[in-house]
N, C-alpha and C positions, 0 to 999 in steps of 0.2 A: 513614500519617502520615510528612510529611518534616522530619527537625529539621536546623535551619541554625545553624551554628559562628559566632560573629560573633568576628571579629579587634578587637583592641585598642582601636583606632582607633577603630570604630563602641560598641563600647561604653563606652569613654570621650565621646564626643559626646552620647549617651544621657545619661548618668549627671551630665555637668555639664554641659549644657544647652547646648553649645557654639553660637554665634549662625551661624554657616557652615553649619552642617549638623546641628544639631538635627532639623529639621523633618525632612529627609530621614531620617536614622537613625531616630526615630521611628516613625516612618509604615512605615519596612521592617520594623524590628521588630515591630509590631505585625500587618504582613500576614505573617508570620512564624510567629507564635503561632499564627495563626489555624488554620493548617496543621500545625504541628506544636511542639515543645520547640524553644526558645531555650537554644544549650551554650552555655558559657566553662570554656574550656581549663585546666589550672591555669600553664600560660603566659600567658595571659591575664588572668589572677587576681591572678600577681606582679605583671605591668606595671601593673594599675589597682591596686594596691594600696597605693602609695606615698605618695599621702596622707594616707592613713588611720593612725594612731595606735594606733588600737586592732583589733586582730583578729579577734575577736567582733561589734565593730559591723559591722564590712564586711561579714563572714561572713554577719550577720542580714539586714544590707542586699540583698544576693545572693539570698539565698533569700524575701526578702518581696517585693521586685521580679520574683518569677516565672523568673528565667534558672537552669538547668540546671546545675549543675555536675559535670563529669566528667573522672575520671582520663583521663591518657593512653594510649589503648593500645599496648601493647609492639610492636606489630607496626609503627607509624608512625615506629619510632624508626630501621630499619634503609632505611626511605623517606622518612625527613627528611634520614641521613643522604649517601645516596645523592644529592638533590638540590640538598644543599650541596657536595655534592662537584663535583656538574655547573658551578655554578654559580661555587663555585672556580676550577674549567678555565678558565671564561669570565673571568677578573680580578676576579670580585668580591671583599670584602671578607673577613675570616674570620670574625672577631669579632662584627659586631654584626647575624649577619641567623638563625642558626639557631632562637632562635623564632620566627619565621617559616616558616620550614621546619615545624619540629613543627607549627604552627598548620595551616598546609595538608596534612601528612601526614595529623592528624589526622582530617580532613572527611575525605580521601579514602577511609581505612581505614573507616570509619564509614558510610560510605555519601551522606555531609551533604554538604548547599548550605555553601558558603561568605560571609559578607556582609564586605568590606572597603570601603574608603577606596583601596586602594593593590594594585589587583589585578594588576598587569604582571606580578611578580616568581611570584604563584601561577600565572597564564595559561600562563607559560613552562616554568615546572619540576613544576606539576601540570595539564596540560591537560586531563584529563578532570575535573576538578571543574567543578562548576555555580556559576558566583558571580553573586554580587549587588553591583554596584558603582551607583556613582551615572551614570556611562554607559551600562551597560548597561540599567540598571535606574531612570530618572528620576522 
């Protein structure tokens, strides 16, 4: 069984049916399943969770929709931060990209496919992860 981590992005596309890339996100999710558990992160979790008003409905939403939810493991935290730091060096930002980091440390610790929207930033600071983008993956 291989379970793939899906980033923010894809799962927000999912969930509101976004007209760009519904189809696509769909359909990866779905070939997804097939093979294994669909995670979301509890970074993941926060970021789609802003809409929602009530906490329990998302919650139910989440688990009746089938997707995985799993804590962080600690071990990704000393490998998010390391590649924030990489990325640092390089002028990035500081503020608004470390979950991201976690999001990718994540899969990697884990052993998981990755599925984004926005794979450069994982390519570079997690390269041995497997990701599913809409390039790689059309």
């Amino acid at each position: 069984m291989t379970s793939t981590l899906i980033d923010t992005n894809v799962f927000l596309d999912v969930v509101e049916e976004r007209p760009d890339w519904f189809a696509w996100a769909r359909s990866k999710v779905l070939e997804a399943r097939r093979i294994g558990d669909v995670v979301i992160s509890p970074v993941v979790y926060a970021e789609a969770s802003t809409p929602y008003e009530d906490e329990h409905a998302f919650a139910k939403f989440i688990d009746t929709a089938g997707f995985v939810k799993e804590d962080l493991p600690f071990d990704c935290a000393f490998k998010a931060a390391k590649a924030h730091y990489e990325y640092r060096k390089r002028g990035g930002i500081r503020t608004t990209t470390l979950p991201d980091f976690f999001i990718g440390a994540h899969a990697l610790v884990r052993g998981y496919r990755l599925m984004t929207r926005d794979p450069a930033r994982f390519r570079t600071y997690f390269p041995e992860l497997d990701i599913i983008a809409p390039e790689s993956h059309p």
